[in-house]
N, C-alpha and C positions, 0 to 999 in steps of 0.2 A: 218772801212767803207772806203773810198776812197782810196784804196789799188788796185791802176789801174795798176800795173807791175807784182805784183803776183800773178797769175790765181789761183780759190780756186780748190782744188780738193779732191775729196770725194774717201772713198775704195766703190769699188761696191760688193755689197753681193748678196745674192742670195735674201736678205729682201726688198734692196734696189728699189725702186719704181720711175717710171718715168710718167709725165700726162704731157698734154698742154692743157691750159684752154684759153678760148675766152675772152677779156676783150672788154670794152668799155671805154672811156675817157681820151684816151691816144690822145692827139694834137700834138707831135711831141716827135723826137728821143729825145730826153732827158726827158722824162716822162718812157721809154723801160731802161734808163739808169736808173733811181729811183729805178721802180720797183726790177732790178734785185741786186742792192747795198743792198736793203731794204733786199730781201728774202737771199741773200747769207751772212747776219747778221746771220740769223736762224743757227742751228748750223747741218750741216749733208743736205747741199741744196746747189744745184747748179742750178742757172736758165738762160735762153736766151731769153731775148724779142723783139720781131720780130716788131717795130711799126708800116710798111706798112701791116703787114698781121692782127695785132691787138691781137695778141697771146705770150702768153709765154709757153717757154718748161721748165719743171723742174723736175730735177732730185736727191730723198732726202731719207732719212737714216729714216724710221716711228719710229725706234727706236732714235732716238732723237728728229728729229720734226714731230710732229700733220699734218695733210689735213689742220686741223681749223686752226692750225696756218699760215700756209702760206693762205689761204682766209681772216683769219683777215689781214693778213700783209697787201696784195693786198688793200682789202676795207678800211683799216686806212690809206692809200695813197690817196683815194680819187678814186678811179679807181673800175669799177663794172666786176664781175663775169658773163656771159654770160651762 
């Protein structure tokens, strides 16, 4: 987790899948900072959360991680799916 020097990076396949989802309950830049620690735990996820637009982009491997899981991740942070 808090591995703020080495940027994650994922191989892109042709499987590899990208979404941005609308959240709600994000109060400030450090809630976009959570989020994305949390989801690039997951293993095969890279994410970028935008707090002024209320959005994150995410970029992840279905073959390692679930949709469900990056939405449980999101809503066990406390932050809602739009």
């Amino acid at each position: 987790m808090f591995n703020f020097f080495k940027p994650k990076t994922i191989s892109i396949t042709p499987n590899t899948e990208s979404i941005t989802l609308q959240l709600s309950g994000l109060h400030c830049s450090s809630c976009a900072v959570n989020i994305d620690l949390a989801l690039e735990d997951l293993p095969g996820v890279i994410a970028k959360t935008n707090y002024a637009k209320s959005e994150t982009k995410i970029t992840f491997d279905p073959s390692q991680t679930s949709l469900d899981a990056i939405h449980f991740t999101i809503r066990d942070l406390g932050y809602n799916i739009i």
